[in-house]
C-alpha positions in Angstrom: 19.8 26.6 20.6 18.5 30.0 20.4 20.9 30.2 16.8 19.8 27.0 15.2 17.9 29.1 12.4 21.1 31.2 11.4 23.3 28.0 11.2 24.7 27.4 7.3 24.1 24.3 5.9 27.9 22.7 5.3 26.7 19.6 3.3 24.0 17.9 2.3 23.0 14.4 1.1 19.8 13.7 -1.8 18.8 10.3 -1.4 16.8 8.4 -4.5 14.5 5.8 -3.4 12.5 3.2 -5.3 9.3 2.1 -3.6 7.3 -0.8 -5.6 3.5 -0.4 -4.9 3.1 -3.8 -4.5 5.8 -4.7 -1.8 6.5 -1.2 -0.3 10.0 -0.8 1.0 12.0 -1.4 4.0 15.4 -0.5 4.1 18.1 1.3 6.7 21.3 3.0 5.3 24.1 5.0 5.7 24.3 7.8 4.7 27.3 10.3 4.8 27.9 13.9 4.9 31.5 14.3 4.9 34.2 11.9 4.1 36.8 13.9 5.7 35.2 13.9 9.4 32.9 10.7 8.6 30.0 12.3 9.6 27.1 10.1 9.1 23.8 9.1 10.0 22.0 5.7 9.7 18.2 6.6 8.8 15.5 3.7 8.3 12.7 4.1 6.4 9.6 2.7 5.2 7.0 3.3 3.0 3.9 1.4 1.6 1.0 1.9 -0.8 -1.8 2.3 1.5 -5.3 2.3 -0.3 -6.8 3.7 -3.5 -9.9 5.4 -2.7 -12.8 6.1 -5.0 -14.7 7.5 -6.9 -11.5 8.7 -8.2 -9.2 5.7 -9.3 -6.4 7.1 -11.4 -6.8 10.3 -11.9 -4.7 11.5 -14.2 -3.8 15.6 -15.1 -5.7 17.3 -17.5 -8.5 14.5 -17.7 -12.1 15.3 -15.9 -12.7 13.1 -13.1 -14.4 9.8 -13.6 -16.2 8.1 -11.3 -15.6 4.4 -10.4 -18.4 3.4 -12.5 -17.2 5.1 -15.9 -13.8 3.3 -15.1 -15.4 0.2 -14.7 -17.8 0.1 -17.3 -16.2 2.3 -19.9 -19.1 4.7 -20.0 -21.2 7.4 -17.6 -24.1 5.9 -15.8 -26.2 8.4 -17.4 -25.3 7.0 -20.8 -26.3 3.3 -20.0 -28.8 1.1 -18.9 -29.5 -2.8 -18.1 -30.7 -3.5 -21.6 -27.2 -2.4 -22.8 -25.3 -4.1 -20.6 -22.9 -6.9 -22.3 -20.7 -9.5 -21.6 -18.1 -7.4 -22.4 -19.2 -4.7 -20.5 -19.0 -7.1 -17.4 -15.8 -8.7 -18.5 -14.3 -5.2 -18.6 -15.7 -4.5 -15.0 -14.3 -8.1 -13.3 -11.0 -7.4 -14.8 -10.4 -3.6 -13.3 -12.3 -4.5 -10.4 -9.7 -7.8 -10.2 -6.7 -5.8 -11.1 -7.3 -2.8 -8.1 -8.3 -5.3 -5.6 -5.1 -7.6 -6.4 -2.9 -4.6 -6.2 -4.1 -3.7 -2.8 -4.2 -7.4 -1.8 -0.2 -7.6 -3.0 0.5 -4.7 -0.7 -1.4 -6.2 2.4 0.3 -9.6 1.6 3.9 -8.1 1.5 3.5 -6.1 4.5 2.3 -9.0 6.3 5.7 -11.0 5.2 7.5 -8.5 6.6 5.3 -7.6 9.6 5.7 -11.3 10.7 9.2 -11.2 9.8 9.9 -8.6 11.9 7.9 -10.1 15.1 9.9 -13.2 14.8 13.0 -11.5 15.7 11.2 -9.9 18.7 13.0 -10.8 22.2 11.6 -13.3 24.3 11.2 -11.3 27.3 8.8 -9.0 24.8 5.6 -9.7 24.4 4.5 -10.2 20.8 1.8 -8.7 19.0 -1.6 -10.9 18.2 -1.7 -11.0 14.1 -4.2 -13.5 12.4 -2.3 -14.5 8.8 -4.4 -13.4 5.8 -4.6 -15.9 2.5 -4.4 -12.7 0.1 -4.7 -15.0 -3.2 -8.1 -16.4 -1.7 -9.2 -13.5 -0.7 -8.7 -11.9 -4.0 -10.8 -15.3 -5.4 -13.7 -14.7 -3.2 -14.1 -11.1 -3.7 -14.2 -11.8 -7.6 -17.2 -14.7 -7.2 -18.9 -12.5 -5.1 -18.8 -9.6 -8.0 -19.3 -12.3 -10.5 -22.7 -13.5 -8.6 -24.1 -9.5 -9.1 -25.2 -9.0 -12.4 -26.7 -5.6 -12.0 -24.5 -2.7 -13.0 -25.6 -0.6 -9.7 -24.9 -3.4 -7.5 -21.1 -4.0 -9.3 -20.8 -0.4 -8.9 -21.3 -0.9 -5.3 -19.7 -4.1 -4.3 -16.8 -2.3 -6.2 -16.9 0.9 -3.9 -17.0 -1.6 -0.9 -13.9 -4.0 -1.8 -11.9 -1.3 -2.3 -12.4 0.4 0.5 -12.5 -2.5 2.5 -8.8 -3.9 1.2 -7.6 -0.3 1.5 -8.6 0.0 5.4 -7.6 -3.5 6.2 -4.2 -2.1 4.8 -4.7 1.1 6.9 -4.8 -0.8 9.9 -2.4 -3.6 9.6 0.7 -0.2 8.3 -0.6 1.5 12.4 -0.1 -2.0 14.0 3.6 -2.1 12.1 4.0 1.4 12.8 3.1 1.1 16.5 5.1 -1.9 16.8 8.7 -1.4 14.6 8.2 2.5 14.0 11.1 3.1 16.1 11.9 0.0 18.0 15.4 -0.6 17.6 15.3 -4.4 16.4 14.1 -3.1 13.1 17.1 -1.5 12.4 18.9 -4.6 13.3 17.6 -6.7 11.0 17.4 -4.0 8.5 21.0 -3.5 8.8 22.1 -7.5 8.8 19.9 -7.4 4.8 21.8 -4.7 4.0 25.5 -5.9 4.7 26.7 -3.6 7.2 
């Protein structure tokens, strides 16, 4: 033990994933080291979009910061008022506000799947964790009519802060329960293993 940290690396493996934000990934492999010995390992992994937090959506390099507000309405709130506000200008705001929330409703809706996927295959003899199934497509229905019902550009702003953080910790907390339950319990790499063909 004491020489672990003078050991020399014989091989080494890279391994290229491909994780969709929308449906996160699941998977358990093989992976080997050396053909000649068979050394290998089996690894599981699995990795999900978790939340998008504001009141920086999209940040992107060499571009200022924007608050959720300019990204929503096109503009600074410094450089608008009620008068100006638009149809447009709301149209704009629904639609981004729409598209984030559906993007973090897709992720909470395919980590359910599998979440309740994987508790089916629990043993009998094990006692199963309590989940309440979400409707993510009405869900994403009723936060729109509720921003549709504002029409000042203060309170979008706002119910836009809140439904975003709200489907981004509702994610938080249903990836811990997964976590907690399949992190490392062995059934996961079972079924894992049985989509994967070996």
């Amino acid at each position: 033990p004491e020489k672990i940290g003078t050991m020399q690396s014989l091989c080494s493996r890279c391994y290229k994933l491909h994780c969709n934000p929308r449906s996160g990934t699941h998977t358990h492999v093989p992976i080997l080291f050396d053909y000649f010995h068979l050394s290998a390992i089996t690894t599981t992994i699995h990795a999900s979009l978790l939340c998008l937090i504001p009141p920086y959506v999209f940040d992107r390099p060499n571009v200022r910061r924007t608050s959720l507000f300019s990204f929503l309405f096109g503009q600074d709130l410094s450089q608008i008022t009620t008068d100006q506000i638009n149809p447009s200008l709301l149209e704009r705001a629904y639609h981004l506000h729409n598209n984030i929330c559906e993007i973090l409703l897709s992720v909470y809706e395919s980590l359910q799947d599998f979440y309740e996927k994987m508790i089916q295959h629990l043993p009998a003899n094990e006692q199963k964790p309590i989940h309440h199934h979400q409707n993510c497509r009405q869900r994403l229905k009723e936060l729109l009519q509720k921003l549709k019902a504002v029409d000042d550009i203060h309170s979008i702003d706002n119910l836009a802060h809140a439904h975003i953080a709200q489907c981004s910790a509702e994610n938080i907390m249903l990836w811990c329960q997964f976590i907690e339950t399949f992190g490392l319990h062995e059934i996961t790499a079972t079924v894992l293993a049985k989509d994967y063909h070996f």
